[in-house]
N, C-alpha and C positions, 0 to 999 in steps of 0.2 A: 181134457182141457178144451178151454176155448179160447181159439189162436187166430189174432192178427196177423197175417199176409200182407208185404207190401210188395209191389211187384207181381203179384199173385197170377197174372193172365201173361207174362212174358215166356221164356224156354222153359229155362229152370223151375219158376215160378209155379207153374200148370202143374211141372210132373212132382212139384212138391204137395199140390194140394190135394193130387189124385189119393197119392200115399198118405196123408193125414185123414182125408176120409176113410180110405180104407181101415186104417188103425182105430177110428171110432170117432177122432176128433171131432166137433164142431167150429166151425171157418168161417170169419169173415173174409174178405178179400179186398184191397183196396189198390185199386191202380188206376193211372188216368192215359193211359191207350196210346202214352207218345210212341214208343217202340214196341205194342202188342195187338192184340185185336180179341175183343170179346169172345170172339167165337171161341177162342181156347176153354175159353170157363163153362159154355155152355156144353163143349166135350167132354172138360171134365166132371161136370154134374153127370153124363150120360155113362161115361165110363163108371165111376165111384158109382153110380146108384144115389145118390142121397143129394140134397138140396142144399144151400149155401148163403150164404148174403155176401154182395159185392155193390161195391160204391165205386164210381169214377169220378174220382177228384185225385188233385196233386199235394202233397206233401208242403209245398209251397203255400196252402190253404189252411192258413193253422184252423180257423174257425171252422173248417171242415173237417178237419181231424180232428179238434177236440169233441165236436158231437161223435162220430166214430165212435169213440171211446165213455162217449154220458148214454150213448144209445144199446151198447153192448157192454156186458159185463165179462170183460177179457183176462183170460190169465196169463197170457205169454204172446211175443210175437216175433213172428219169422222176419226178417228188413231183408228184403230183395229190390227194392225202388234204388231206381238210380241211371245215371249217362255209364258207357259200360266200354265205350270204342275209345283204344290208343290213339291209335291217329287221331281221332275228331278233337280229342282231349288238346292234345297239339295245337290246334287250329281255334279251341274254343275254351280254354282252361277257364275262362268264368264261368262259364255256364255249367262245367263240372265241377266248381267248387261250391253252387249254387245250387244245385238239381244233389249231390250226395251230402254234403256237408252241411249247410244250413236246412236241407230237407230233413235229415236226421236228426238236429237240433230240435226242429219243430215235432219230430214225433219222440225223443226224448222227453220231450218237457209235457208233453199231454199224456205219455205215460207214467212221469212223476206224479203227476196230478192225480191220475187216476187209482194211484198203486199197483201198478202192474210192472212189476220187476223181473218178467223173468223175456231174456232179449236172446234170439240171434242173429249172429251180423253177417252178410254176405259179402265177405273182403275178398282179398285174391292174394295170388301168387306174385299179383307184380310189387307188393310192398315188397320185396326181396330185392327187384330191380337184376342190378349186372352181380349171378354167385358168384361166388369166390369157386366155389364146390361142389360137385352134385354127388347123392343128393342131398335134396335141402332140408334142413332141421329148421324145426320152431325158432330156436335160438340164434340160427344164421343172421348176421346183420340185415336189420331193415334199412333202403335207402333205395325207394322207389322213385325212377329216374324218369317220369313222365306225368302229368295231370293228373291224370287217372289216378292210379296207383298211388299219388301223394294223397287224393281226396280220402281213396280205403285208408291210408294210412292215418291223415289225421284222426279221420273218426276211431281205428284203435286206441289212440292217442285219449282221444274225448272220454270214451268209454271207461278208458281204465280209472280216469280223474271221475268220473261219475262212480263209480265203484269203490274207488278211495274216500270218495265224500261220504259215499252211506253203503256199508257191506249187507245191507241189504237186500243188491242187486245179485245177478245170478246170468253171468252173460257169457256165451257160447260166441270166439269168434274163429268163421270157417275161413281159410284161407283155400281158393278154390284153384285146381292149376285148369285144365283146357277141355269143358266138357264137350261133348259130342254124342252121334246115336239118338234113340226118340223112344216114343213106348210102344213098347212090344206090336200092341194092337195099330199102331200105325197113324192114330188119330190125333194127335198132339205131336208135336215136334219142333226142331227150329226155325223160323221165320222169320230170318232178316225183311228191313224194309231198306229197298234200295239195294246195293250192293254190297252182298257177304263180309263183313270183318273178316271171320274165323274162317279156317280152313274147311272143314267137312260141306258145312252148306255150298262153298265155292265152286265143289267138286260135286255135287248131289245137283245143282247146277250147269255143270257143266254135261257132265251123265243125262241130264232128261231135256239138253238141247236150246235151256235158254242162255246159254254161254257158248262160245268158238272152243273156249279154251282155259286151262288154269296156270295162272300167273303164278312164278313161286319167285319170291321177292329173296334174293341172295341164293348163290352157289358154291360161295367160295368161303365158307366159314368151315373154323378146324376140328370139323366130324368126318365120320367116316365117307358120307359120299357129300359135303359141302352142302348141305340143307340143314334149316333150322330143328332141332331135336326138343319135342314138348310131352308132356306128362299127360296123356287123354283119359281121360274117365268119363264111363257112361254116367248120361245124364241121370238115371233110373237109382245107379250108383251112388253119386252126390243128393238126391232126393233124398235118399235112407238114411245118407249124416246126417241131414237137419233133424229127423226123428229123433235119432239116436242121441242129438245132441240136446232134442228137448226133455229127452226121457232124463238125462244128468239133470239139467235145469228144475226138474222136478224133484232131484234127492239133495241138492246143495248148493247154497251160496257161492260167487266167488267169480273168477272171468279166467277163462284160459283160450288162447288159442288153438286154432287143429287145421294140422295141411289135411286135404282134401283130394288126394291121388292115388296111383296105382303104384308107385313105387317104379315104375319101367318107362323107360323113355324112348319115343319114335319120332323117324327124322319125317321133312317132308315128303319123300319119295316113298318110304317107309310104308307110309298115311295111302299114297296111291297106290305103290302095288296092293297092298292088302286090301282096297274097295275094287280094285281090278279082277282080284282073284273071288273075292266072294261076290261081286255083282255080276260081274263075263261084260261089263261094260269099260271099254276102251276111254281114257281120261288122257286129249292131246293137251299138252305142255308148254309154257315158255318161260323162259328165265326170265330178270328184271334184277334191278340193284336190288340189294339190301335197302330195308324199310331204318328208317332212326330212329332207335331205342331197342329196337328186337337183338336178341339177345341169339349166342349160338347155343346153348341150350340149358332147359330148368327141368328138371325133374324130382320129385318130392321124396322124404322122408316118411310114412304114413305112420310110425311104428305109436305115435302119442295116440291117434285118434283108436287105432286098435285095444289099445292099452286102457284108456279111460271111457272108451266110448262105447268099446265092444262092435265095432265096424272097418269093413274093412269090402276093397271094392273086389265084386268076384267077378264083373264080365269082361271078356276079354277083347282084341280089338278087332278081331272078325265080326265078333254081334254088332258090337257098336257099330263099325260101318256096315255091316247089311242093315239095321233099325234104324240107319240117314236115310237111307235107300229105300226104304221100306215106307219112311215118312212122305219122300220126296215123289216117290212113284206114284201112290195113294191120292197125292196134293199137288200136283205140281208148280199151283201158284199159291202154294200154301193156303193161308185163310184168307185171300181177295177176293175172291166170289161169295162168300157167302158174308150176309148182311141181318143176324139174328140181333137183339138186343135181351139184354139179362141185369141190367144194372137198378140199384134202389136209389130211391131217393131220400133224403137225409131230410 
């Protein structure tokens, strides 16, 4: 196939394209660099062996994504574009219902145009919001209790109304719970800009000395040692679903969802001792309240994506965090210094 990437130079995004070359694919890429940096793409050419075409522009740019798509003859596309932080969502819910949901409208509609029907969507775990239950099933009520999380949500919502309009479509959505880890080779990895959301980078941070210390927001929630308890899956792991899920998109019509986890859940202390023990690097500590809307813990159900997808995550969470650690050591200011350029022009 030949596969639109949006998002394509972000965490997830990289280690998805590495694996679609590797599989044979041919790849555009399209992202416009607000929380990535080129250099990701210019590794993953190096890594994959094989050449690519990337554009930087935004989603917001209909007239730029419709050329995209009159200049490339596509048969599917990965949607990883998007605002991704809880908190910020909090602080700026326009701007995430702007950047995910009217951004997905607009490559919606240039992919009507063009006949390319076959979609996967990069949702999450928080359309679930506060479970009832762990773990979580497909089926577990949606009632995602923050920006974020409503934006994945509506656009499930949109999707399935585009797919009831014309069952033509053929749309995979990944509901992702908390990736972490980097690729093996150490060259791609997480790179927050500014200060870490997610846990792993916070602590891979804090490990190679540009941090005092790791802030763990709540103590006193009702798990075994009072820290929040999440669903980790190597990122390497989650890469493989989207494969998996375009190889379905290839045999059948129709839209379903798929969690995206390991089925096992770790608190946050959990998280540290285990990068303690397999890095021998010491991670100093402090508590702080609870964050609003975190949750005391989500962990997923995986048994649908095994079942229809034939995937299922195999590494475990010593890899994952030694491949934080491995990224983090290699890079320490991840891709700031370096200033390659790789993008086309339309």
């Amino acid at each position: 196939m030949k596969v639109l990437v949006t998002g394509g130079a972000g965490y997830i995004g990289s280690h998805i394209c590495v694996q679609l070359l590797e599989a044979g694919h041919e790849l555009v890429v399209l992202d416009n660099l607000s929380n990535s940096n080129e250099e990701a793409l210019i590794r993953v050419k190096e890594l994959a062996g094989r050449d690519f075409t990337f554009y930087q522009i935004s989603l917001q740019d209909r007239n730029a994504v419709e050329r995209v798509f009159q200049k490339n003859e596509l048969d599917a596309v990965v949607h990883l574009a998007g605002s991704k932080a809880v908190g910020e969502s909090v602080s700026f819910p326009l701007d995430y219902y702007r950047n995910n949901v009217a951004g997905t409208l607009v490559l919606c509609e240039a992919m009507s145009r063009a006949g390319v029907r076959r979609l996967v969507f990069s949702s999450s775990a928080t359309v679930y919001g506060k479970p009832d239950k762990c773990p979580i099933h497909e089926q577990s009520p949606l009632r995602a209790n923050n920006p974020y999380g409503r934006s994945k949500l509506m656009i499930e919502d949109i999707l399935h109304d585009l797919h009831a309009s014309d069952p033509r479509w053929s749309i995979a959505v990944l509901r992702y719970f908390n990736p972490i880890g980097a690729h093996r080779s150490g060259l791609i990895g997480e790179d927050p800009k500014g200060e870490p959301n997610n846990l792993l980078p916070y602590i891979t941070q804090v490990a190679i000395g540009q941090r005092d210390k790791l802030i763990i927001f709540g103590n006193d929630y009702p798990t075994p040692d009072g820290t929040g308890i999440r669903d980790y899956i190597h990122v390497e792991d989650l890469a493989c679903g989207h494969l998996k899920a375009l190889e379905k998109l290839g045999r059948q019509t129709g839209i379903a969802a798929y969690n995206l986890g390991t089925g096992k859940g770790y608190s946050v202390l959990d998280i540290v001792r285990v990068f303690e023990r397999a890095t021998g690097r010491h991670i100093p500590l402090q508590f702080a309240d609870r964050r609003p809307g975190d949750v005391a813990e989500s962990y997923a159900y995986p048994g649908k994506a095994k079942l229809e997808l034939d995937w299922a995550a195999i590494r475990g969470i010593e890899e994952m965090c030694a491949d934080a650690w491995r990224w983090q050591s290699l890079n320490p200011y991840g891709y700031l210094d370096v200033h390659r350029s790789y993008a086309n022009t339309l």
